[in-house]
mmCIF file of the N, C-alpha and C atoms, coordinates in Angstrom:
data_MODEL
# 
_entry.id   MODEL 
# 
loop_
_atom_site.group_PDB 
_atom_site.id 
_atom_site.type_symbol 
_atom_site.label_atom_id 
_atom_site.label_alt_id 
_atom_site.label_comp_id 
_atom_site.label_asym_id 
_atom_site.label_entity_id 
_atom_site.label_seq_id 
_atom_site.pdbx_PDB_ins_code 
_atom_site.Cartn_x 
_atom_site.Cartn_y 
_atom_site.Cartn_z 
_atom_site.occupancy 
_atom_site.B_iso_or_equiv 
_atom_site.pdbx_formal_charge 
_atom_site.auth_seq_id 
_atom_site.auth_comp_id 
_atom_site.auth_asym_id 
_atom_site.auth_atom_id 
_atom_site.pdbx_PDB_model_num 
ATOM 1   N N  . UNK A 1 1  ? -78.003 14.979  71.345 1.00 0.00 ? 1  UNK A N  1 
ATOM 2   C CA . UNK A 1 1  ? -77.700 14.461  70.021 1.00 0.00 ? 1  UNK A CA 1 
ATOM 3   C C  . UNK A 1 1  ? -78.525 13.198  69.780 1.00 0.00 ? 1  UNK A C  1 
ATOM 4   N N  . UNK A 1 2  ? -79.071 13.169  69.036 1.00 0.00 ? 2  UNK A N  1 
ATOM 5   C CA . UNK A 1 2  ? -79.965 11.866  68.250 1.00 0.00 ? 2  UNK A CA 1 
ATOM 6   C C  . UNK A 1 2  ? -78.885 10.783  68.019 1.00 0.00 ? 2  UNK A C  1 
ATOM 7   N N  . UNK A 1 3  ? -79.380 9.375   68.128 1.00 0.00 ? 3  UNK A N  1 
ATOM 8   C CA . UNK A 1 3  ? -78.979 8.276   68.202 1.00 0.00 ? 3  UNK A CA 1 
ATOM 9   C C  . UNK A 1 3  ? -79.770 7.627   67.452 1.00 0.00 ? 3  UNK A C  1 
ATOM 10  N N  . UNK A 1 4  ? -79.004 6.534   66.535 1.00 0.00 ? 4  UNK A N  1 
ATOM 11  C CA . UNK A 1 4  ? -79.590 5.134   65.846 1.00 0.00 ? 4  UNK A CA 1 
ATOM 12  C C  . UNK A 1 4  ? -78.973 3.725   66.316 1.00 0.00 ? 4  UNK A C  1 
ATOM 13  N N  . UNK A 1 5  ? -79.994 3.115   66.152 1.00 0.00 ? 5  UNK A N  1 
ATOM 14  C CA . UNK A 1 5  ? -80.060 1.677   67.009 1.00 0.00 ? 5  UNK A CA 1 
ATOM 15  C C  . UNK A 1 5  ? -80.297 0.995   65.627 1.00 0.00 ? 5  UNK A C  1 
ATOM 16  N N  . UNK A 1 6  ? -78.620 -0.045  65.629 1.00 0.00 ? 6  UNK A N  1 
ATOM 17  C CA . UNK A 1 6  ? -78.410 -0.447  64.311 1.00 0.00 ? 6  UNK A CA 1 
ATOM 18  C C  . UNK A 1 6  ? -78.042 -2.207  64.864 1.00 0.00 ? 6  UNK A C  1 
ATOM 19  N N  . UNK A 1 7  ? -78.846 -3.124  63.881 1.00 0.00 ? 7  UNK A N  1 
ATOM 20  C CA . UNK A 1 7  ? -78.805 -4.567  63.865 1.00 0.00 ? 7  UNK A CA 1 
ATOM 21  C C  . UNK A 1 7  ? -78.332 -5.228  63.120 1.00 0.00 ? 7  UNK A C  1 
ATOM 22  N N  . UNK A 1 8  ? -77.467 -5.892  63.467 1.00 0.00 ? 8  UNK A N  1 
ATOM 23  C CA . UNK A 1 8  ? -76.626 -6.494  62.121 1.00 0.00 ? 8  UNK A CA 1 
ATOM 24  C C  . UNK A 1 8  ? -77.281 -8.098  61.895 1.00 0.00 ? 8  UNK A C  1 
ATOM 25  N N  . UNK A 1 9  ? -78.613 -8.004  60.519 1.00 0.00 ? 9  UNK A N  1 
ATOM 26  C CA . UNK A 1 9  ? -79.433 -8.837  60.333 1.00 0.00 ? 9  UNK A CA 1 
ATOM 27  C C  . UNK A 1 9  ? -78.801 -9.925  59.139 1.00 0.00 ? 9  UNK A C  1 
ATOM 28  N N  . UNK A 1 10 ? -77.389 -9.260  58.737 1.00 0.00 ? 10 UNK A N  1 
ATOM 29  C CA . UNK A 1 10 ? -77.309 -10.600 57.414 1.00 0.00 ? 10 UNK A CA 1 
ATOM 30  C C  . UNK A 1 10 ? -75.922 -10.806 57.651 1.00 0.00 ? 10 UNK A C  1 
ATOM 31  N N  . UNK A 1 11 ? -75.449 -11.823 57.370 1.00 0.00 ? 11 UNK A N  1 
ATOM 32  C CA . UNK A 1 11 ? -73.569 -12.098 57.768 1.00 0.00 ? 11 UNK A CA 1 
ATOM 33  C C  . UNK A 1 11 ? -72.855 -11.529 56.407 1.00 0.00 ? 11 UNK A C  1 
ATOM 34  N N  . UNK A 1 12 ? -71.855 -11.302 56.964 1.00 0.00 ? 12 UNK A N  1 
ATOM 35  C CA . UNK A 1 12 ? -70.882 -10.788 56.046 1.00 0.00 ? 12 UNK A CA 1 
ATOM 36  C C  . UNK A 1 12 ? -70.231 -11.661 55.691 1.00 0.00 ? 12 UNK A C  1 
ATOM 37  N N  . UNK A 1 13 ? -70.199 -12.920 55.670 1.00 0.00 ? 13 UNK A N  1 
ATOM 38  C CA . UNK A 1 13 ? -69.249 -14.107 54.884 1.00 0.00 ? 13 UNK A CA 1 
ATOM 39  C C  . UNK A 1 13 ? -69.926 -13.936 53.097 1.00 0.00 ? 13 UNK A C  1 
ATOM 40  N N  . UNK A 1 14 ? -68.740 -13.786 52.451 1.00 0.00 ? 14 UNK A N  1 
ATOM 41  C CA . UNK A 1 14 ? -68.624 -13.732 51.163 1.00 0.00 ? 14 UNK A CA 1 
ATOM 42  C C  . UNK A 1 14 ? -69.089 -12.292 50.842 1.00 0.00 ? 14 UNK A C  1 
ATOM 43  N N  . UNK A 1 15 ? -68.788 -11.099 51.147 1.00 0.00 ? 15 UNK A N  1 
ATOM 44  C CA . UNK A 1 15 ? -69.069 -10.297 51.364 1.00 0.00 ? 15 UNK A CA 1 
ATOM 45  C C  . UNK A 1 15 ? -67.669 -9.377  51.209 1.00 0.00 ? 15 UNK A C  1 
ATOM 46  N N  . UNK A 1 16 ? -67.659 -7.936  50.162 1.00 0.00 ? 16 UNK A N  1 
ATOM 47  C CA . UNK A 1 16 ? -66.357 -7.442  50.001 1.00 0.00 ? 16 UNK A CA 1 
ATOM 48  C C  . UNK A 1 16 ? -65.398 -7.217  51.134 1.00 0.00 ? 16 UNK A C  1 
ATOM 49  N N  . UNK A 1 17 ? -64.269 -7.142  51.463 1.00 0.00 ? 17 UNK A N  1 
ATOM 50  C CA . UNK A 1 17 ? -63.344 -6.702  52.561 1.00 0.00 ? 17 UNK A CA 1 
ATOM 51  C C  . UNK A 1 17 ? -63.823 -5.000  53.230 1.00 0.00 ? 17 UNK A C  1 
ATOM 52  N N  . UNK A 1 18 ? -64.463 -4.184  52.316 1.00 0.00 ? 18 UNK A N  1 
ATOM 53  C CA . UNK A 1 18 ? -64.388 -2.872  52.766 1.00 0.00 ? 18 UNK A CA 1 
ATOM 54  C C  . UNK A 1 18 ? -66.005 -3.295  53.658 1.00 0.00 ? 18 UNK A C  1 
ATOM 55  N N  . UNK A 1 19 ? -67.135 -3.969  53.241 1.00 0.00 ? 19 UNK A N  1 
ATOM 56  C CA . UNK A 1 19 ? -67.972 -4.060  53.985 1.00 0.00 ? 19 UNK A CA 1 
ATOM 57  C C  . UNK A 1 19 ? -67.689 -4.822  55.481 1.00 0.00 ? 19 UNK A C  1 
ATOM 58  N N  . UNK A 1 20 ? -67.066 -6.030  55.211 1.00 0.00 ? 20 UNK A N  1 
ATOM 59  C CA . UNK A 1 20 ? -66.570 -7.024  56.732 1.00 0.00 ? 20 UNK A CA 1 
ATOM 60  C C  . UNK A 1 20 ? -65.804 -6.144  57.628 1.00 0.00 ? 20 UNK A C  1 
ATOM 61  N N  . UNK A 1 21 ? -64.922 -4.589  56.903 1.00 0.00 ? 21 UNK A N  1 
ATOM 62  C CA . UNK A 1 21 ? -64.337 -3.935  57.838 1.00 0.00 ? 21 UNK A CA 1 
ATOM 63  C C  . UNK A 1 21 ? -65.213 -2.824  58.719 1.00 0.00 ? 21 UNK A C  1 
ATOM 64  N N  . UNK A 1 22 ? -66.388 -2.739  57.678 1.00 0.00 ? 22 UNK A N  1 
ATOM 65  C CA . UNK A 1 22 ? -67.184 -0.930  57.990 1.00 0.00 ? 22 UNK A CA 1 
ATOM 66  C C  . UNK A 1 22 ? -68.157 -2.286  58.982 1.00 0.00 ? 22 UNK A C  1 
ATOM 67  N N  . UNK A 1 23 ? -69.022 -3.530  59.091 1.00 0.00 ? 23 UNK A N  1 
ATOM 68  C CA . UNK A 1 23 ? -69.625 -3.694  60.064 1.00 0.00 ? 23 UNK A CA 1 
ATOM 69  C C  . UNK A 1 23 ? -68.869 -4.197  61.075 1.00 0.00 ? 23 UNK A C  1 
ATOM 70  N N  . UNK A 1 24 ? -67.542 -4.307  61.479 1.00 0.00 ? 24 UNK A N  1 
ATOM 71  C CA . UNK A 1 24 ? -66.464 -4.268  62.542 1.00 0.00 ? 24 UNK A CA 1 
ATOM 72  C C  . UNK A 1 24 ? -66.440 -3.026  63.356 1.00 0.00 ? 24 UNK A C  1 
ATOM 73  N N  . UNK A 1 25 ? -66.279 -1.878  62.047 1.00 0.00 ? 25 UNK A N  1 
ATOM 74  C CA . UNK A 1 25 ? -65.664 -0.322  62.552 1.00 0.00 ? 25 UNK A CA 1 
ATOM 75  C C  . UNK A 1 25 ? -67.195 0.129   63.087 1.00 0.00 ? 25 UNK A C  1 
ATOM 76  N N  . UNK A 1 26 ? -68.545 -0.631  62.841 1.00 0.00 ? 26 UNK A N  1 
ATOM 77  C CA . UNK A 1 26 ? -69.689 -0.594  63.975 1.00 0.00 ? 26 UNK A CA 1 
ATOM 78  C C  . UNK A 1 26 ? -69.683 -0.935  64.936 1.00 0.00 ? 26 UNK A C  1 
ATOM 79  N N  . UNK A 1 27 ? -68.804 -1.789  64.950 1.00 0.00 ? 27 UNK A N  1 
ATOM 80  C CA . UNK A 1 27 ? -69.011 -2.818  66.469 1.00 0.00 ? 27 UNK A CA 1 
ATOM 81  C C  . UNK A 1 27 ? -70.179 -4.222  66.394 1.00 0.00 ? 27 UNK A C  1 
ATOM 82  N N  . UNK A 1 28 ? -69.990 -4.787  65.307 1.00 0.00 ? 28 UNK A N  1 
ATOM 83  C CA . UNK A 1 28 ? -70.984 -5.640  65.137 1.00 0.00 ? 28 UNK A CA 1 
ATOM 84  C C  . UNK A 1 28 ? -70.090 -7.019  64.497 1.00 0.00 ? 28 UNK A C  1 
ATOM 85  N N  . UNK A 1 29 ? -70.556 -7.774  66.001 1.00 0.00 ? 29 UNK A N  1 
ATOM 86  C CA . UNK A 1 29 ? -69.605 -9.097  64.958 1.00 0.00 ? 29 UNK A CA 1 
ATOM 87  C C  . UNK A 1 29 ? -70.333 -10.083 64.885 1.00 0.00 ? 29 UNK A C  1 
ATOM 88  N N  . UNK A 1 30 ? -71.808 -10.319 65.298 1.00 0.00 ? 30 UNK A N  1 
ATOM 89  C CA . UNK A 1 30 ? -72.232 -11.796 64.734 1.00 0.00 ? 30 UNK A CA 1 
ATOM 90  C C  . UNK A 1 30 ? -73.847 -11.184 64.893 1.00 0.00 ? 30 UNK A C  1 
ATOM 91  N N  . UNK A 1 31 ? -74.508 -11.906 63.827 1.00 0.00 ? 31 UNK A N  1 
ATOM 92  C CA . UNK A 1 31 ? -76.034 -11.538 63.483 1.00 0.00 ? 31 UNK A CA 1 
ATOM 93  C C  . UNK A 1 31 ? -77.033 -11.378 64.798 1.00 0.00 ? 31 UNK A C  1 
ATOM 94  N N  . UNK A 1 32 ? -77.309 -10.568 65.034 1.00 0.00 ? 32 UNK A N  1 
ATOM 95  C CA . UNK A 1 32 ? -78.634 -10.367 65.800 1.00 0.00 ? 32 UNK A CA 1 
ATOM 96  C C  . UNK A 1 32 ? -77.887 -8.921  67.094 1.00 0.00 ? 32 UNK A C  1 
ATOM 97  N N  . UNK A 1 33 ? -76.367 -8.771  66.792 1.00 0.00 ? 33 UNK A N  1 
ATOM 98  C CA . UNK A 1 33 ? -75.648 -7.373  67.961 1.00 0.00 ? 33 UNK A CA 1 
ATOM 99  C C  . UNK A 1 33 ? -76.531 -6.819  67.328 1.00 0.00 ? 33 UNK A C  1 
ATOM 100 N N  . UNK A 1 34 ? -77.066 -5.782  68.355 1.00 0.00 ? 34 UNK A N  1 
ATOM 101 C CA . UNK A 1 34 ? -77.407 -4.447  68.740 1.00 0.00 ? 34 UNK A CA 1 
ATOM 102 C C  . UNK A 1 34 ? -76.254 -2.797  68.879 1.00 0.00 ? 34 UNK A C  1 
ATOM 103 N N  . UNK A 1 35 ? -76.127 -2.452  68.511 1.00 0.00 ? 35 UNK A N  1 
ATOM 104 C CA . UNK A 1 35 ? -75.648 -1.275  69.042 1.00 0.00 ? 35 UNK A CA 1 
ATOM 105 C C  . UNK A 1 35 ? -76.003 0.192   68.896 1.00 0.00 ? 35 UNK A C  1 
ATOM 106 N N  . UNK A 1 36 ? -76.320 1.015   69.960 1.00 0.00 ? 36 UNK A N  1 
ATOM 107 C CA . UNK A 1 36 ? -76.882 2.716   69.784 1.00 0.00 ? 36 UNK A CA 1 
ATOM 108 C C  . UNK A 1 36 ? -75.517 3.335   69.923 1.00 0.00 ? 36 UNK A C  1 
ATOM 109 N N  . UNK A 1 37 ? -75.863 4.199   68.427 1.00 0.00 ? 37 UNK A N  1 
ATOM 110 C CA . UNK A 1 37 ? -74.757 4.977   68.440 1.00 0.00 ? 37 UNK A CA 1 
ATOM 111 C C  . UNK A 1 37 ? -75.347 6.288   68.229 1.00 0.00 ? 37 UNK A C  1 
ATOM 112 N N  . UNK A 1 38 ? -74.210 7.321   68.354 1.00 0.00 ? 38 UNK A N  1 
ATOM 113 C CA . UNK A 1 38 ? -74.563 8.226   67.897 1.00 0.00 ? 38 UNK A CA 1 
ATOM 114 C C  . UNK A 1 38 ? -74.868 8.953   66.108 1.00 0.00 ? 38 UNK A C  1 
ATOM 115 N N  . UNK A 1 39 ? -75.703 9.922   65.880 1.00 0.00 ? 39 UNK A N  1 
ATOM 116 C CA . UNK A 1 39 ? -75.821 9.815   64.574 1.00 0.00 ? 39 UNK A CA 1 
ATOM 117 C C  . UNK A 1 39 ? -75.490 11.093  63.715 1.00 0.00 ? 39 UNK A C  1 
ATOM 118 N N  . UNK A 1 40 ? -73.934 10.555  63.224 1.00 0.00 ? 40 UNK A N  1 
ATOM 119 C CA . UNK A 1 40 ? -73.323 12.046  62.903 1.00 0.00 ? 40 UNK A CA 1 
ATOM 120 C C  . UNK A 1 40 ? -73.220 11.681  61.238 1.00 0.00 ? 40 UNK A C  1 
ATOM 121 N N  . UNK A 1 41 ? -72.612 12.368  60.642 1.00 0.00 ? 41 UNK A N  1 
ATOM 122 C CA . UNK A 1 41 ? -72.709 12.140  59.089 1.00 0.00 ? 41 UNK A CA 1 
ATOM 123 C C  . UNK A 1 41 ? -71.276 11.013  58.612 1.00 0.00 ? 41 UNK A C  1 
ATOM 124 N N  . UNK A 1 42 ? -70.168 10.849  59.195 1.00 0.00 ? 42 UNK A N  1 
ATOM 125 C CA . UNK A 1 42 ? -69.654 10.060  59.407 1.00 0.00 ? 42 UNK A CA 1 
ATOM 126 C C  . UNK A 1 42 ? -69.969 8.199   59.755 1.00 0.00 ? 42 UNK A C  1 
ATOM 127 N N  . UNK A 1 43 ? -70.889 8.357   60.392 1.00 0.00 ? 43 UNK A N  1 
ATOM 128 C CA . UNK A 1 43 ? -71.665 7.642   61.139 1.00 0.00 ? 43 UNK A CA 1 
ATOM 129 C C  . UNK A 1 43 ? -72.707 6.780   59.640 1.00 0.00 ? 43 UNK A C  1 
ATOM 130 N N  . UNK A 1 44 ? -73.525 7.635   59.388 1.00 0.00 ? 44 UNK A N  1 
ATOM 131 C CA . UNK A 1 44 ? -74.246 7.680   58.096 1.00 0.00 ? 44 UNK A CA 1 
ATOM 132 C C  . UNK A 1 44 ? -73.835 7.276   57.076 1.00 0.00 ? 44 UNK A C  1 
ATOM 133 N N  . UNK A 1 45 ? -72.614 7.616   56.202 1.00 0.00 ? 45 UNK A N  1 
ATOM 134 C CA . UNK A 1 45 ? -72.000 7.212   55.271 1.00 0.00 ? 45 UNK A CA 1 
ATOM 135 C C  . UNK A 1 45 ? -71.809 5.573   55.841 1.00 0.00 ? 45 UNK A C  1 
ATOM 136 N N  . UNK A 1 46 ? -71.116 5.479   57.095 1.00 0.00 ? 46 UNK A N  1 
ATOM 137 C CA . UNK A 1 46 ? -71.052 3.522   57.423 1.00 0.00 ? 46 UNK A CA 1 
ATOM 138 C C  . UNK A 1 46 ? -72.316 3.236   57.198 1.00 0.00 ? 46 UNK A C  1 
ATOM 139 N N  . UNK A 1 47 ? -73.325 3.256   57.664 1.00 0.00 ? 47 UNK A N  1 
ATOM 140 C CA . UNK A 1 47 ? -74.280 2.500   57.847 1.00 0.00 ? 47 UNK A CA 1 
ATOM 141 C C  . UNK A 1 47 ? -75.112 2.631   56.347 1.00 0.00 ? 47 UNK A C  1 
ATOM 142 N N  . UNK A 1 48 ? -74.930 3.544   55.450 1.00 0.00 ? 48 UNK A N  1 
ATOM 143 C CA . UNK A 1 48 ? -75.265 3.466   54.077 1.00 0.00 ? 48 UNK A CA 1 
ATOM 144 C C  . UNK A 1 48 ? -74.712 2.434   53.210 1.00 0.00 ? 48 UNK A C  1 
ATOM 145 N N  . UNK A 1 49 ? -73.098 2.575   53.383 1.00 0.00 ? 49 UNK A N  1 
ATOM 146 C CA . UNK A 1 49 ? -72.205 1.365   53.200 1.00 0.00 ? 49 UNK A CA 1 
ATOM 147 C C  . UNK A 1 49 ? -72.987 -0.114  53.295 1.00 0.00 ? 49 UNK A C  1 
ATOM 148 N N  . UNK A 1 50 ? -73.470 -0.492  54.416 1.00 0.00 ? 50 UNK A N  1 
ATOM 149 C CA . UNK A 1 50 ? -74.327 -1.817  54.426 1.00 0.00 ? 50 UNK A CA 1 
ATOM 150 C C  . UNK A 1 50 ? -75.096 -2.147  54.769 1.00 0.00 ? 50 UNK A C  1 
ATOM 151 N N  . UNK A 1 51 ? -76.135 -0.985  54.452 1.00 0.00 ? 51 UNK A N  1 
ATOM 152 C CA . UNK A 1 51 ? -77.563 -0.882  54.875 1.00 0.00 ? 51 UNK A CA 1 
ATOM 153 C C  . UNK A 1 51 ? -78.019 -2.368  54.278 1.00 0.00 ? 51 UNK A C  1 
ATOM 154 N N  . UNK A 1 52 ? -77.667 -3.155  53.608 1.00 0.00 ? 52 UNK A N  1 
ATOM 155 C CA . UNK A 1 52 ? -78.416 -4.164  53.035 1.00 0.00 ? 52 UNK A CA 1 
ATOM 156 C C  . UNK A 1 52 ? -78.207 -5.307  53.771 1.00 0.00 ? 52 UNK A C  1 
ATOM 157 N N  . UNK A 1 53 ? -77.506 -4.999  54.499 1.00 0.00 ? 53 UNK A N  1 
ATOM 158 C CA . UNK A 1 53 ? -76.407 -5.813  55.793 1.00 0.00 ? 53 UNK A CA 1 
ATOM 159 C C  . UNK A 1 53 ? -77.480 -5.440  57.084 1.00 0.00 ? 53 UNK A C  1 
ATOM 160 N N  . UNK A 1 54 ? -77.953 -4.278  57.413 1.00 0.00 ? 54 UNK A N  1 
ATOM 161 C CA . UNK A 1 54 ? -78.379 -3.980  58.909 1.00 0.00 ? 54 UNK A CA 1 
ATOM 162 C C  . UNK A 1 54 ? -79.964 -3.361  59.005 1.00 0.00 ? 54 UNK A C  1 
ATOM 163 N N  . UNK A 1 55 ? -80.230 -3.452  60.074 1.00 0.00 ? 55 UNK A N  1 
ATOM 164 C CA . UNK A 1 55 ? -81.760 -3.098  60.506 1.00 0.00 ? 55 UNK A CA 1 
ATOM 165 C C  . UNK A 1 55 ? -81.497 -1.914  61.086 1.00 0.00 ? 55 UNK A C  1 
ATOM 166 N N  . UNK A 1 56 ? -82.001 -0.449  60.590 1.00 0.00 ? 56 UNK A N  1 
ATOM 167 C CA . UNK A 1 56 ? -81.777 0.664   61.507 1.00 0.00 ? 56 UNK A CA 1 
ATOM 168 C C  . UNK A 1 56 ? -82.733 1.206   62.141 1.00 0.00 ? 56 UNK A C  1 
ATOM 169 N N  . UNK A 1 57 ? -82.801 2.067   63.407 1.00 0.00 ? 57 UNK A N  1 
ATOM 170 C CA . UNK A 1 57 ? -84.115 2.620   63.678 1.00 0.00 ? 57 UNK A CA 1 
ATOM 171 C C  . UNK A 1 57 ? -83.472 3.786   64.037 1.00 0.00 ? 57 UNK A C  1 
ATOM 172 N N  . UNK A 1 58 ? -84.034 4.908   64.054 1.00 0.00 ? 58 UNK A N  1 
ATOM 173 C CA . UNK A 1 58 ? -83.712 5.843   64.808 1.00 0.00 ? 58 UNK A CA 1 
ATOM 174 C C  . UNK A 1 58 ? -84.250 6.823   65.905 1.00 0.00 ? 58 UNK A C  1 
# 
């Protein structure tokens, strides 16, 4: 299964409640985490959520 390697490049202070929860429910709590996840469509919809928020690669 294919994996994306997602960076959480901008803070979420002042930022809606549903976004501060979806880059949590990543696993990302302070600017510059890393995390490879797997890349399912579930998965996708989060990281669409705050793509303006994160650095993705895949």
């Amino acid at each position: 299964m294919a994996t994306l390697k997602i960076t959480l490049k901008r803070s979420v202070i002042g930022r809606p409640g549903n976004q501060v929860r979806t880059v949590e429910a990543l696993g990302l709590k302070k600017i510059g985490d890393t995390r490879e996840v797997n890349d399912t469509p579930a998965l996708r919809g989060m990281v669409n959520t705050v793509k303006h928020l994160l650095e993705v690669h895949e």
